[in-house]
matplotlib code that plots the C-alpha trace (Angstrom):
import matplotlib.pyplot as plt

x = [5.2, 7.8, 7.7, 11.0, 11.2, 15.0, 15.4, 12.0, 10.8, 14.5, 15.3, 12.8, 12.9, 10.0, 10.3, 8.1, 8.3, 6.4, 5.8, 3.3, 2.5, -0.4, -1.8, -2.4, -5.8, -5.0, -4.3, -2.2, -4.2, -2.9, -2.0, -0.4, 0.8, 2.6, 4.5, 1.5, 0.0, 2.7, 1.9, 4.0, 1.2, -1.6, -3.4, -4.2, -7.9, -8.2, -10.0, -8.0, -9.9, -10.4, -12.1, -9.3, -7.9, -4.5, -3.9, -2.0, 1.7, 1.0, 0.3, 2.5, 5.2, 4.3, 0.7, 0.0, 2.2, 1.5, 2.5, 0.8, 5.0, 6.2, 6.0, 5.0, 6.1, 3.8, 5.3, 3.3, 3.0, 1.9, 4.7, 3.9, 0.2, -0.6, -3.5, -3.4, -0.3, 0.7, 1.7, 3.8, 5.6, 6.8, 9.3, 11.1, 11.1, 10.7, 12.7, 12.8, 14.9, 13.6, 16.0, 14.9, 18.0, 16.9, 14.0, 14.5, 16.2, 15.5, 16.5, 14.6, 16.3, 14.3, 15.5, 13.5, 14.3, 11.9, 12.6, 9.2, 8.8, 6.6, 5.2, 3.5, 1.6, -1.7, -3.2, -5.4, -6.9, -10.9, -10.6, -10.1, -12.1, -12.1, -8.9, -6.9, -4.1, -1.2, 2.3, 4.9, 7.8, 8.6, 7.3, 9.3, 10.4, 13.0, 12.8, 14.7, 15.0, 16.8, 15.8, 17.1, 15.8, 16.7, 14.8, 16.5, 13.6, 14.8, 14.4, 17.0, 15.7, 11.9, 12.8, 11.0, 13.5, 13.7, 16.0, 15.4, 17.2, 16.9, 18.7, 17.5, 19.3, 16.7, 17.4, 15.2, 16.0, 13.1, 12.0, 9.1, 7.4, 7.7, 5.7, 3.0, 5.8, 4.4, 1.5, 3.0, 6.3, 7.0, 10.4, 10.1, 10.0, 13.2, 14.7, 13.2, 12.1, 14.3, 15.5, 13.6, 10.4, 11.0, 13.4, 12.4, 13.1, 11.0, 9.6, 7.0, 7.6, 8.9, 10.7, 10.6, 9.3, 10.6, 8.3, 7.6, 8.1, 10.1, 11.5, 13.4, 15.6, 15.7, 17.9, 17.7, 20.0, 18.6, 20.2, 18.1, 19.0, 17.2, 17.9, 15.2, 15.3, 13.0, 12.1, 9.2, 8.2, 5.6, 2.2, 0.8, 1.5, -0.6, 2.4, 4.2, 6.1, 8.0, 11.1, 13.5, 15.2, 15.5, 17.8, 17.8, 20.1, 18.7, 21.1, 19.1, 21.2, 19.2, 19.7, 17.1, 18.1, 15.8, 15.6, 14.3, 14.8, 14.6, 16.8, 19.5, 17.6, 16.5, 18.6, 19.5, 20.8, 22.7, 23.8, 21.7, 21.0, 23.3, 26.8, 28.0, 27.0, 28.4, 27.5, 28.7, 31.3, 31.3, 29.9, 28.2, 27.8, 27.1, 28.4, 31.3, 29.9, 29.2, 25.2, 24.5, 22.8, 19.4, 19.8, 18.6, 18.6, 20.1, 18.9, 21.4, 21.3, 22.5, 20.2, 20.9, 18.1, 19.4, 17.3, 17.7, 14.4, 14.0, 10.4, 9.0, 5.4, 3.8, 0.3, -1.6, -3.9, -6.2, -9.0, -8.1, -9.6, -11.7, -9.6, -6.2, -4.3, -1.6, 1.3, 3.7, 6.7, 9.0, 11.8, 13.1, 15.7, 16.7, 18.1, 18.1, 20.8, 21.0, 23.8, 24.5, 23.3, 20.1, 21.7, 20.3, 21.6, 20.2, 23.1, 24.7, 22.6, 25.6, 28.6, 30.6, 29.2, 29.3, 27.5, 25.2, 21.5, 20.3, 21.2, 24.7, 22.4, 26.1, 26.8, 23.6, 23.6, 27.2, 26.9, 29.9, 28.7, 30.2, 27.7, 28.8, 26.5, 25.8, 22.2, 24.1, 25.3, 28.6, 30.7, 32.2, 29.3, 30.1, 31.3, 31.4, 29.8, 30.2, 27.8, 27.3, 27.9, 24.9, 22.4, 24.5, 27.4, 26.6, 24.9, 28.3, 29.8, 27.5, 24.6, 21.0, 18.9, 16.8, 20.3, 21.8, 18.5, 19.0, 22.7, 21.4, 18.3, 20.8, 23.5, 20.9, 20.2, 20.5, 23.3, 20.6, 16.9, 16.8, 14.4, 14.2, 11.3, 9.1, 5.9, 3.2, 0.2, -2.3, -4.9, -7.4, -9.1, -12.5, -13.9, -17.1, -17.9, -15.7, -17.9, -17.1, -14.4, -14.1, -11.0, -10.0, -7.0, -4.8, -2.1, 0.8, 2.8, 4.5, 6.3, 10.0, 11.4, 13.1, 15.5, 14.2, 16.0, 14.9, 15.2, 15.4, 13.4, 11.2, 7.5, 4.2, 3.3, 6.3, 6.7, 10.2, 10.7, 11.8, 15.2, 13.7, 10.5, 9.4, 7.9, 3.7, 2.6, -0.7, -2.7, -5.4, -8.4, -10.1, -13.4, -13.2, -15.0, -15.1, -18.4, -19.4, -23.1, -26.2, -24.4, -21.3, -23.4, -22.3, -18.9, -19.0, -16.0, -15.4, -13.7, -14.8, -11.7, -11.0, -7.1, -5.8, -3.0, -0.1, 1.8, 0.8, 3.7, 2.3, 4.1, 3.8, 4.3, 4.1, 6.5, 6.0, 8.3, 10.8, 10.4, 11.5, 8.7, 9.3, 7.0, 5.9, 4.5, 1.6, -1.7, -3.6, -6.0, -8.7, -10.2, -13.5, -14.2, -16.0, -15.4, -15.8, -16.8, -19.4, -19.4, -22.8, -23.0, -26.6, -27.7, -30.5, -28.5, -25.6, -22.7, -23.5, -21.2, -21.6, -19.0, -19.6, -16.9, -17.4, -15.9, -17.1, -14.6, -15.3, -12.0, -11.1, -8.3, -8.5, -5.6, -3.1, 0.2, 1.7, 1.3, 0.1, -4.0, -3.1, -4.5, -8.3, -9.4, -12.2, -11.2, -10.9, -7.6, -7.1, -7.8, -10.5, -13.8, -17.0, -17.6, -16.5, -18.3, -18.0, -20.5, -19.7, -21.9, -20.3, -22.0, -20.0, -22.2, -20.6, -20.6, -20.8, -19.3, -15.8, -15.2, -16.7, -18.4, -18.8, -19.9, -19.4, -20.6, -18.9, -19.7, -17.2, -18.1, -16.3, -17.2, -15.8, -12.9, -9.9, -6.6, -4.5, -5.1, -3.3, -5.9, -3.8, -2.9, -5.7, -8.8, -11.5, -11.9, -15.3, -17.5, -17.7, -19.0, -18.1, -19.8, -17.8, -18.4, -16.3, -17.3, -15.1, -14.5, -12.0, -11.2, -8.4, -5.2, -6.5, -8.9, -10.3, -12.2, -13.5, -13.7, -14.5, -13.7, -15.5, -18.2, -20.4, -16.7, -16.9, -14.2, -13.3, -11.3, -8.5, -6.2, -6.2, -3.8, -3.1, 0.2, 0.5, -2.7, -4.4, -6.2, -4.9, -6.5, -5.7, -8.7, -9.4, -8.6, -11.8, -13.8, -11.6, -12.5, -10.3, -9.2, -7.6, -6.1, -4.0, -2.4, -1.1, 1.7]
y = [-161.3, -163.7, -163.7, -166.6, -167.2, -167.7, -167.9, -168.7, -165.5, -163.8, -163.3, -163.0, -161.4, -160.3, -159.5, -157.9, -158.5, -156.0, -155.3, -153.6, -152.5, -149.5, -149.2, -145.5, -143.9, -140.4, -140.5, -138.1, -136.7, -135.1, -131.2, -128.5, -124.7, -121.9, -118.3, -116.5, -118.0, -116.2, -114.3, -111.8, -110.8, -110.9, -107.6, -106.1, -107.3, -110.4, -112.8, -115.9, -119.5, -118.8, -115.8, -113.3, -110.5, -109.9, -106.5, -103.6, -104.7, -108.6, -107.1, -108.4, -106.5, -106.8, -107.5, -104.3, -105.5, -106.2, -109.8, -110.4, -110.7, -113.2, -116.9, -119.2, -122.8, -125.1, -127.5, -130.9, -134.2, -136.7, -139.1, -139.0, -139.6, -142.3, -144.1, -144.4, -143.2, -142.5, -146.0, -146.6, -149.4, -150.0, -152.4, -153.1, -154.7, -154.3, -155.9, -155.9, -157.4, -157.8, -158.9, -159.3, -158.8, -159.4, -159.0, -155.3, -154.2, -154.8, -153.9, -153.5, -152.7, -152.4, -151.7, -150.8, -150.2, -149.0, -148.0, -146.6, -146.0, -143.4, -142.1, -139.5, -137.6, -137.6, -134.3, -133.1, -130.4, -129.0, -127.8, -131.7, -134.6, -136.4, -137.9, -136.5, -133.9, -133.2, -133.1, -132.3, -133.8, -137.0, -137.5, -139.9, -140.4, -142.6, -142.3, -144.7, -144.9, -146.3, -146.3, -147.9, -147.4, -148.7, -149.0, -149.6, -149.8, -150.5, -149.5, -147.4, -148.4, -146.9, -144.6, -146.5, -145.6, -145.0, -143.9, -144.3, -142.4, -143.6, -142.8, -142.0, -141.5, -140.7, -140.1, -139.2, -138.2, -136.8, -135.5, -133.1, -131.5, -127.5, -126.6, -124.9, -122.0, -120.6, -119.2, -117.6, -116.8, -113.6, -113.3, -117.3, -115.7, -114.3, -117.0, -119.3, -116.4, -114.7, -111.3, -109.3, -110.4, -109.7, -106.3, -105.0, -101.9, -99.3, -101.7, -104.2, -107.7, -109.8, -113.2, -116.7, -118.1, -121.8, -124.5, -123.7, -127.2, -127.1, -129.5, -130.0, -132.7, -132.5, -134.3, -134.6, -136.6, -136.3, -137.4, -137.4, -138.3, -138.3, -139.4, -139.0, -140.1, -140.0, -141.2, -142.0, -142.1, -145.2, -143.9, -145.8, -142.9, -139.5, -137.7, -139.4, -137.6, -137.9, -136.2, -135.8, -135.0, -134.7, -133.9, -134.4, -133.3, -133.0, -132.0, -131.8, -131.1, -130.6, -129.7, -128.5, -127.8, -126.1, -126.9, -124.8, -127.3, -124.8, -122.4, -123.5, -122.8, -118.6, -116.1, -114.1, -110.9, -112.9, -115.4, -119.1, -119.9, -119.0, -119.1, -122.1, -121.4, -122.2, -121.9, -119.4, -120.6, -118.9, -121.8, -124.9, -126.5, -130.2, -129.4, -127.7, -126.7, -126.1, -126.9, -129.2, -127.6, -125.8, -126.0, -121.7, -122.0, -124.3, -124.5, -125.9, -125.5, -127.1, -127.0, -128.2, -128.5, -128.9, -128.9, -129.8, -129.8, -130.9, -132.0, -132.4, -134.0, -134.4, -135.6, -135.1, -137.2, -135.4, -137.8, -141.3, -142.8, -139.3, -136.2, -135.1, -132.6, -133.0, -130.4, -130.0, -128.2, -128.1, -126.2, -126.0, -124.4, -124.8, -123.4, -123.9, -123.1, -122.8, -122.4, -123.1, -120.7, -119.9, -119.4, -117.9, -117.2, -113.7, -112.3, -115.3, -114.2, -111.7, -113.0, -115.6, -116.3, -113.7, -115.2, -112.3, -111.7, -115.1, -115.3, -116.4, -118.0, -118.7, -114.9, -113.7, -116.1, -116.6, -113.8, -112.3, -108.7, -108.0, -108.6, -108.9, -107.2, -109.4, -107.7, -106.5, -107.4, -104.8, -106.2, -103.4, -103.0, -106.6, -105.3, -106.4, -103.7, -104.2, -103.9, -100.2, -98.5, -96.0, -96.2, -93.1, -94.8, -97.9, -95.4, -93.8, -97.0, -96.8, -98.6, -97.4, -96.5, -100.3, -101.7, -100.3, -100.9, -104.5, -104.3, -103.1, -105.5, -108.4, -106.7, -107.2, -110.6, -113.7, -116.0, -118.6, -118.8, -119.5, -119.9, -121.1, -120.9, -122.6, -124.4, -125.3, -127.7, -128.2, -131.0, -131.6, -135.0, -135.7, -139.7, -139.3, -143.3, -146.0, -145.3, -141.9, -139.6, -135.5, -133.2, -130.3, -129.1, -125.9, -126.5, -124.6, -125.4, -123.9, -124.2, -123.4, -120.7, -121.1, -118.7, -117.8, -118.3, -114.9, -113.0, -108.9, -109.4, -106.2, -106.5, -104.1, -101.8, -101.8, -105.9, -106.7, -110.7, -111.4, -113.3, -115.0, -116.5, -116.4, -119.4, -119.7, -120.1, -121.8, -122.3, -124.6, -124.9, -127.8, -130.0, -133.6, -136.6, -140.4, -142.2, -145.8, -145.6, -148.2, -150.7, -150.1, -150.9, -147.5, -145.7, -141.9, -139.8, -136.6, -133.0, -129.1, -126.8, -123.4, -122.8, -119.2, -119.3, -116.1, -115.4, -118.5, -119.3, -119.3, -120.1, -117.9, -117.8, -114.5, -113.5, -110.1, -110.6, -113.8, -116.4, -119.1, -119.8, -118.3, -118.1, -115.5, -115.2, -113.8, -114.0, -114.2, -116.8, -118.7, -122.1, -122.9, -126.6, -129.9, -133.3, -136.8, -140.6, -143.2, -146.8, -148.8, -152.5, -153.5, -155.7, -156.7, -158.0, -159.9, -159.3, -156.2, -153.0, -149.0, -146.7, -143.2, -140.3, -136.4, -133.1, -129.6, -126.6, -122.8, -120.7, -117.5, -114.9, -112.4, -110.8, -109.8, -109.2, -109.3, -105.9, -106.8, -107.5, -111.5, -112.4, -111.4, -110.5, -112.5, -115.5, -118.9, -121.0, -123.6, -127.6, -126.7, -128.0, -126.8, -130.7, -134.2, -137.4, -141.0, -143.6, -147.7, -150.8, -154.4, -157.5, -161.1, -164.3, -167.6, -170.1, -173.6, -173.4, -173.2, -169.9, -166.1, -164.2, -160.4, -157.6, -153.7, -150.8, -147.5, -144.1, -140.7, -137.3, -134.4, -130.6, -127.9, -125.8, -123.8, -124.8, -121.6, -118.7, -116.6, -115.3, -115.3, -119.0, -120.1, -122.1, -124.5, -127.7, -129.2, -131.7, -135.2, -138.1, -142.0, -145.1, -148.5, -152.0, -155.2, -158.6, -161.9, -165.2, -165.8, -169.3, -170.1, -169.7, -168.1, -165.3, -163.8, -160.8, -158.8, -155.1, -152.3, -148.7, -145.7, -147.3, -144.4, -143.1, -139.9, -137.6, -136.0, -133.8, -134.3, -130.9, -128.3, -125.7, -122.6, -121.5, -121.8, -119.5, -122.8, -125.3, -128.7, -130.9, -134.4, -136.4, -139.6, -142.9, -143.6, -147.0, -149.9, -153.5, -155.8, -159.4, -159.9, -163.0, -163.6, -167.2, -167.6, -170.3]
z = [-19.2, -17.6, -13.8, -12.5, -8.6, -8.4, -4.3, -3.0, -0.8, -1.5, -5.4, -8.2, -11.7, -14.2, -17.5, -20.4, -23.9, -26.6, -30.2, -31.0, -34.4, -34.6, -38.7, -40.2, -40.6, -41.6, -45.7, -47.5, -50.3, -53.6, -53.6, -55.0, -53.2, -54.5, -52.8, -54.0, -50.6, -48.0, -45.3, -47.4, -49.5, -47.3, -46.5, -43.7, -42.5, -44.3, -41.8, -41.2, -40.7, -36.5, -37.0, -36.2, -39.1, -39.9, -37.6, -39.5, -37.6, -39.2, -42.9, -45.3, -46.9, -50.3, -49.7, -52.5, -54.3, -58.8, -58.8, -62.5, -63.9, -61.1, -62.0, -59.2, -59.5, -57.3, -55.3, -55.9, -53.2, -56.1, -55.2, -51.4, -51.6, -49.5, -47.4, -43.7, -43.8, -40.3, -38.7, -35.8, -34.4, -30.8, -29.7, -26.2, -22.9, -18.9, -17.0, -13.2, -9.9, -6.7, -3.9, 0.1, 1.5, 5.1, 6.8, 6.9, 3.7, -0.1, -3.3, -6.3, -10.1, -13.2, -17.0, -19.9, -23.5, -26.7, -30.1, -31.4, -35.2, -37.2, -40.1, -41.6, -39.2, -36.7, -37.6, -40.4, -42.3, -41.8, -45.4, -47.0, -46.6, -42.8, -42.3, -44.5, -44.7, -47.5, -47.0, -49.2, -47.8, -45.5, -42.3, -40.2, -36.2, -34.6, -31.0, -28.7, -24.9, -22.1, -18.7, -15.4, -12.0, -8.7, -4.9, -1.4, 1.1, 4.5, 8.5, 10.4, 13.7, 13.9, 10.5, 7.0, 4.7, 0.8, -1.4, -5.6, -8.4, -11.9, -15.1, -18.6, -22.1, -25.2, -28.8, -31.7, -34.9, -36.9, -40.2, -40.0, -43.7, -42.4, -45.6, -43.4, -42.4, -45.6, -44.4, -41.9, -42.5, -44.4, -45.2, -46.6, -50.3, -49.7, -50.0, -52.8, -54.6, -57.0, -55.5, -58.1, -56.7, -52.9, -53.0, -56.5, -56.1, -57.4, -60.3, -60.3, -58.7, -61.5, -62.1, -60.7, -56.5, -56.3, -54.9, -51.4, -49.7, -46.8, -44.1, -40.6, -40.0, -35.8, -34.3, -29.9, -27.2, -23.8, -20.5, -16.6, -13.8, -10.3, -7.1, -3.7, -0.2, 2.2, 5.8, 7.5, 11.1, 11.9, 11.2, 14.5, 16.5, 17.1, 15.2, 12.3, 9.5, 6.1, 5.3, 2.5, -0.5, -4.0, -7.1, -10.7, -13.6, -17.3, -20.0, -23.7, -26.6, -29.9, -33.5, -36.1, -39.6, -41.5, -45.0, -47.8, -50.3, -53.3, -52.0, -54.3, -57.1, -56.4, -58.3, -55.4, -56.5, -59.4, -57.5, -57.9, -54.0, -50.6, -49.5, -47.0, -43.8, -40.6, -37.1, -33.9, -32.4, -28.9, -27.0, -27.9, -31.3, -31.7, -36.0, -36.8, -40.3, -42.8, -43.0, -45.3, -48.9, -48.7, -45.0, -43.9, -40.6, -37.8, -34.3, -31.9, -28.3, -25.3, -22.1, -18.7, -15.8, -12.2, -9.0, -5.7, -3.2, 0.3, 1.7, 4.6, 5.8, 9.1, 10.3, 13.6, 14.5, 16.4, 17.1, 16.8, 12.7, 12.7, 12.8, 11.5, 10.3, 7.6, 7.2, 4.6, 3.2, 0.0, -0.7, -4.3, -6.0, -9.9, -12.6, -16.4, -18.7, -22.5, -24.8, -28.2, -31.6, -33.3, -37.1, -40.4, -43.9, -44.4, -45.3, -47.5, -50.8, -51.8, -49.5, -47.7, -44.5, -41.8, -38.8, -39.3, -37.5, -35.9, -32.2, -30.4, -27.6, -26.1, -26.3, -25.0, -21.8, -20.3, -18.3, -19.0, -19.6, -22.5, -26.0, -29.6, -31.7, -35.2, -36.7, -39.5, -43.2, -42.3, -40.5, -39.3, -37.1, -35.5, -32.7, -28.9, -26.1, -22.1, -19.7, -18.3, -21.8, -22.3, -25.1, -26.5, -26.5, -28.0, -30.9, -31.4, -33.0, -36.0, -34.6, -35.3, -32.0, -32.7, -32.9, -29.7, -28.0, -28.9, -27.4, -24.3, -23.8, -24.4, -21.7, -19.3, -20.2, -17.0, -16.8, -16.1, -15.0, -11.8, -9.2, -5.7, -3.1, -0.5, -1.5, 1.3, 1.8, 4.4, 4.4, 7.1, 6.9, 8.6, 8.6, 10.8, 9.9, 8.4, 5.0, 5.0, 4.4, 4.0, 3.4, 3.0, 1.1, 0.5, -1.9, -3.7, -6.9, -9.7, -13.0, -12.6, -15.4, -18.9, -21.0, -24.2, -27.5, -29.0, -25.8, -26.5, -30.0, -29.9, -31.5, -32.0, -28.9, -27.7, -26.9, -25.8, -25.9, -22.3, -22.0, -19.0, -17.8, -14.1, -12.6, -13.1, -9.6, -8.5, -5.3, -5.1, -2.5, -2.6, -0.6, -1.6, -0.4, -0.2, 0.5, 0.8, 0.5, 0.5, 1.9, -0.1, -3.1, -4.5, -4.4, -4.7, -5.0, -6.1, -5.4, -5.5, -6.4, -6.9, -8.5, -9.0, -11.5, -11.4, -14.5, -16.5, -18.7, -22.9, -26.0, -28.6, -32.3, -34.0, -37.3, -36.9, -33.5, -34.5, -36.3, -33.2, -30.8, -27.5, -24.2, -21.5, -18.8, -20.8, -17.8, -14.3, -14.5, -12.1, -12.6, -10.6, -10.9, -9.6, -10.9, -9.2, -10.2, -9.4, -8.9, -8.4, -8.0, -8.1, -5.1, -7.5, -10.7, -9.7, -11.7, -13.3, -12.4, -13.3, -13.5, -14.4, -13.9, -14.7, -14.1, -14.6, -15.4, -15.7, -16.3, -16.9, -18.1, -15.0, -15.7, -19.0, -18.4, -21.8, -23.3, -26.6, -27.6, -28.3, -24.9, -23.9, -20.5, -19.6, -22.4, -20.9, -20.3, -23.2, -23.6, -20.5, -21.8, -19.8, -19.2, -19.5, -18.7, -19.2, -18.7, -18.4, -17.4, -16.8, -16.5, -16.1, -15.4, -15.3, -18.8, -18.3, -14.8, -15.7, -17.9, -17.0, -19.7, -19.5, -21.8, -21.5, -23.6, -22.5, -23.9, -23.8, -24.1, -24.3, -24.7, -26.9, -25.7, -27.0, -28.0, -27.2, -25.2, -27.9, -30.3, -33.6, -32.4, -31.0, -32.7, -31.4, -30.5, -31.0, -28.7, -29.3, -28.0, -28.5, -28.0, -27.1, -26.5, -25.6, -25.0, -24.1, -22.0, -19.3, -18.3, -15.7, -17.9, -21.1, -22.0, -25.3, -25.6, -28.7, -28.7, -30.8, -30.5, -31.7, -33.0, -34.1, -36.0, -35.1, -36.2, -32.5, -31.9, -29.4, -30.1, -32.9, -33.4, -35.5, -35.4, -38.9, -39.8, -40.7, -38.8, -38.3, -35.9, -34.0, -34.2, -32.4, -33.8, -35.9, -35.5, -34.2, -34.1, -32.5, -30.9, -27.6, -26.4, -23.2, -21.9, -18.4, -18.4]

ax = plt.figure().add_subplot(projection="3d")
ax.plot(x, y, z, "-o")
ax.set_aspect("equal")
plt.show()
């Protein structure tokens, strides 16, 4: 860190310099898989790792199927295998302005840039040994950012006055191994297994399935932009307020190609591999075509995020440093677009590209009323309906009563999701002494909607994939304190909340309905909780400090609004664990009267909870606790401390997830010894 006074008390700059290089400690070990392991030949009541059985709709096609005459050829990791193979680099710099431009106005403008680097990845696999996983392709991330922000802070006469905006431009590109689609994906065979094994007719299953390791080359540009001003009455009065307002503008374009890398090599109806494929070309496409080899499916969408808000704040002081009552307002309004194509090669096997099933995302959400139907292999069914034809009518042009229902889900569908509202809060504050504080606090909030990519995709019991998510809408009563106690010796602050939670929004991934994630508002939930933090500075032992913090959850599904049985009445909300707690002591004492010695042993604990609140996605996350310690020296311009993370190495567990019908879970960073040193200049 540079910090240069250029005008005394006018113009100064700072400026940050970092590299910082993070070593692997997840290994890749050596495996093999085959097809025979697809969710395609999976019966109905086998009980998956979490505990939950494949249902009669999520059977496999072929699951009773004779597969004794079909040749599986494994795909094999040997030349990826590596130790602590997930290592990441970051690189950039801060930088930041500040100029006084007189005594009333100033002007602050900061820049940052960081290019981060990665490998491999920081999840692993129950089933192996601790810390390990296998991967079958190339794990790698780019991800570079810009960012600059500016400040005016000023008076208008008695109005404090701020205005900020900022602007932000990432990139990644990104390599993910997409291997693990194989345990859940059931039409995967189709399309590295040779045709006589997935549609053989009335004989047997026979011939060749290609190594099943797959990939996604993603690819994301992302543009923000914010701007907020506000003004602020002087708070010396009974009555003193904020006001203001706020806009920002996200536009995210991304591409994912999805790469079956054997693909090429599957006799597909007596053809070795697929036809070119290219994309829609209604709306937005970042590629013109065609995909690159082995690539089955593209993803590539445009989305734009607008909102505008206006807020409002006001405070009354009833009694003077012991009463008052804060008020406050927000309107929002936003809406989210998305355009672009979700694109598949279904129908490529036996002929030129058609731009056949997949979704025109382009199509379905330009609110044009008119829809061009494409779930077909005949293209004379390709044909484009208008809003107000009947179900029969649609029928009449050939289509199936599934395929006209389709047609007239997606006339239906939004333009955009959009959302606009008021929000309110209400605070009442109560400091009876200068050591003591209590409030009170009603709040609201909420998540604003999306659009779905595979809006109108039907599923079991009747499911209909919306097009549109409504906002998840929360209000929060809360008791919190602030207390000085023993002679402020010990700090004591904490909170007591109930939150009731309307139409939480869930992602789901389910293959029997799509095979793109989507999200609905899937549940009414409540969350009862208490959680708070302690500081204690010991008259009796000078220099020694205790921290200890905590927090107590109980939550609970109330409510399912999704009409399927993936979400439980009475389950509780994931990543909520019944408690936390973390417990620190400090002591510094003073070495040879020039340098200040300390030492402090910390210890973590966190209790089991759930990662999903969709049972074929969820699984759990187990307890864990960690023990710490660090120990150094400060002097007046340097300082050197050693530390050591972890210590009792025990694999906790941060995240798991399931969407891939096995369990892969993000443990901590085992055991870490390390050396600090800092210089002031």
């Amino acid at each position: 860190m540079i910090n240069i006074p250029l005008i005394d008390d006018t113009l100064a700059v700072r400026a940050v310099f970092y590299n910082d290089n993070r070593g692997g400690y997840i290994d890749n070990v050596l495996g093999t898989r085959d097809a025979s392991e697809s969710a395609r030949f999976r019966p109905e009541g086998t009980v998956r790792a979490n505990g939950v059985p494949v249902s009669a709709n999520r059977a496999g096609f072929q699951s009773q199927a004779d597969l004794s005459n079909v040749t599986f050829l494994e795909a094999d990791n040997s030349g990826l295998v590596e130790e602590d193979f997930n290592d990441t680099s970051y690189t950039g710099f801060r930088t930041s302005a500040y100029w006084a431009i007189n005594e009333d106005w100033s002007l602050t403008v900061a820049h940052a840039r960081q290019s981060l680097e990665s490998d491999g990845v920081f999840f692993t696999d129950p089933e192996l040994g601790d810390m390990e996983i296998q991967r079958f392709e190339e794990d790698e991330l780019e991800d570079d950012f810009h960012n600059t922000s500016w400040t005016i802070e000023g008076r208008l006469a008695m109005l404090d006055v701020v205005y900020t905006g900022a602007y932000t431009d990432r990139d990644t590109e990104q390599r993910v191994d997409y291997s693990d689609y194989l345990f859940a994906g059931q039409y995967l065979p189709y399309y590295i297994c040779d045709s006589s094994v997935t549609y053989p007719g009335s004989a047997a299953p026979s011939g060749t399935c290609q190594p099943p390791n797959l990939f996604v080359d993603s690819e994301t540009d992302t543009t923000v932009q914010t701007h907020e001003l506000r003004f602020t009455t002087p708070d010396d009065q009974r009555i003193y307020a904020t006001v203001g307002g706020f806009y920002s503008d996200l536009t995210l374009k991304e591409r994912n190609d999805f790469t079956y890398v054997n693909s090429v090599n599957a006799d597909i109806f007596g053809s070795p591999g697929f036809f070119p494929n290219f994309p829609f070309t209604t709306g937005f496409t970042s590629d013109p075509g065609p995909f690159p080899d082995g690539v089955i499916f593209r993803n590539d969408v445009k989305r734009t995020d607008e909102q505008y808000g206006f807020f409002g704040e006001a405070t009354f002081v009833a009694i003077p440093d012991t009463l008052s009552v804060v008020l406050g307002a927000r309107y929002y309004d936003i809406e989210v677009d998305l355009e672009g194509g979700a694109n598949g090669s279904f129908c490529n096997s036996f002929q030129p590209d058609i731009n056949a099933f997949g979704t025109d995302i382009s199509d379905q959400f330009n609110g044009d009323g008119q829809f061009t139907f494409r779930g077909s292999c005949d293209t004379s069914l390709h044909q484009t309906f208008t809003q107000g034809q009947t179900l029969d009518e649609i029928m009449a042009a050939g289509l199936s009563e599934a395929q006209a229902q389709q047609v007239l889900n997606a006339l239906s569908a939004p333009d955009k999701a959009a959302t606009d509202g008021v929000i309110f809060k209400a605070t009442l504050n109560w400091t009876p002494t200068d050591n003591l504080l209590f409030y009170a606090t009603y709040s609201e909030g909420f998540r604003p909607g999306l659009l779905n990519r595979p809006g109108g995709a039907v599923g079991p019991n009747n499911f209909t994939v919306p097009f549109a998510l409504d906002t998840d809408d929360v209000e929060n009563y809360e008791l919190g304190w602030k207390m000085d106690l023993f002679d402020r010796s010990v700090r004591f602050n904490g909170n007591a909340f109930y939150v009731k939670v309307d139409r939480l929004q869930t992602t789901i991934f389910d293959p029997s309905i799509t095979n793109l994630f989507f999200s609905d508002n899937a549940a009414n939930a409540e969350i009862f909780g208490v959680e708070g933090d302690v500081t204690w500075f010991p008259a009796a032992i000078p220099g020694l400090s205790l921290y200890g913090g905590f927090s107590v959850l109980d939550t609970e599904i109330t409510d399912v609004l999704t009409p399927t049985n993936d979400v439980v009445e009475g389950s509780e909300l994931a990543f909520a664990p019944g408690f936390q707690g973390n417990l620190r002591a400090r002591y510094e004492w003073t070495v040879m009267d020039d340098y200040t010695a300390h030492v402090m042993p910390k210890l973590v604990y966190s209790g089991a909870s759930w990662s999903d609140i969709i049972e074929i996605n969820k699984a759990r996350i187990d307890s864990y606790t960690t023990l710490g310690l660090s120990a150094g020296i400060t002097a007046a311009n340097w300082s050197v401390e050693i530390y050591g993370e972890n210590l009792n190495d025990t694999v906790g567990q941060l995240s798991n997830s399931f969407v891939f019908d096995r369990e892969r879970i993000t443990p901590i960073r085992p055991r870490t010894i390390g050396l600090r040193v800092g210089f002031q200049i």
